[in-house]
C-alpha positions in Angstrom: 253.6 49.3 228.9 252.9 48.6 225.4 251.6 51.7 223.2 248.3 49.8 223.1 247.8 50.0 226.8 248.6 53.8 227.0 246.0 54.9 224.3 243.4 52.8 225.9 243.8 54.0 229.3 244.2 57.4 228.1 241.4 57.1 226.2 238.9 56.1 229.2 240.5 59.1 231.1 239.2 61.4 228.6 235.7 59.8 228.2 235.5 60.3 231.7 236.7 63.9 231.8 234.7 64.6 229.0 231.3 62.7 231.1 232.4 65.3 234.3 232.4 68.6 232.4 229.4 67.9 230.5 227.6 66.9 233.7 228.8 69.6 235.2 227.3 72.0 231.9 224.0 71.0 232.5 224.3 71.6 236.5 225.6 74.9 235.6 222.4 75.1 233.2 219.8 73.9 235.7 221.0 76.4 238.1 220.9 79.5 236.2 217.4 78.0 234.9 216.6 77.9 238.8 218.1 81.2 239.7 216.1 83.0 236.7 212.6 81.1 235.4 211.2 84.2 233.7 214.3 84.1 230.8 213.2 80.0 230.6 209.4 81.1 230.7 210.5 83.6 227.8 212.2 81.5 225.9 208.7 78.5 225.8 206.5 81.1 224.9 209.0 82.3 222.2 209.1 78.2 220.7 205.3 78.1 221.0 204.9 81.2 218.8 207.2 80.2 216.5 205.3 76.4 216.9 201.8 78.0 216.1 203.4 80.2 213.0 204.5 77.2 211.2 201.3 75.4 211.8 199.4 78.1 210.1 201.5 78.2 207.3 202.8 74.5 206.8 199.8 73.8 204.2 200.6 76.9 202.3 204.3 77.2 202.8 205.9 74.3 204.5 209.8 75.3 203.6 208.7 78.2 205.7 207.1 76.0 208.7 210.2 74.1 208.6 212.4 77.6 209.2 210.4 78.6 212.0 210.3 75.3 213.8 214.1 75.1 213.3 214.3 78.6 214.8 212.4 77.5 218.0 214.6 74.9 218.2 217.4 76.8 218.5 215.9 79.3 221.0 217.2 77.6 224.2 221.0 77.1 222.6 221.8 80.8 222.6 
């Protein structure tokens, strides 16, 4: 087998490795979502603050309104 064919097939190994263990991330995610909605409640109303605060201040200081919708965004990777 040429050194051509290896990296190829390795290659599609890995992709789907890589496909299983994220799959398997976001079942893990779903679950815990599942076993405990009040942190995901917590965690929406926490983006919608942080959604209405940059709305009030985007006309006055939008580098700010930007920050805060950033933040919310970022809630639900911690």
């Amino acid at each position: 087998m040429s050194i051509l064919q290896r990296s190829f097939g390795s290659s599609a190994a890995d992709a789907r490795s890589r496909a299983l263990r994220t799959l398997a991330a976001e079942a893990s995610a779903l679950v815990k979502a599942l076993l405990n909605p009040g942190k995901l409640i917590e965690e929406v109303e926490q983006m919608r603050a942080l959604h209405l605060a940059a709305n009030r201040v985007e006309a006055s200081n939008a580098a700010r309104a930007a920050w805060l919708r950033s933040r919310a965004a970022r809630i639900g990777l911690r």
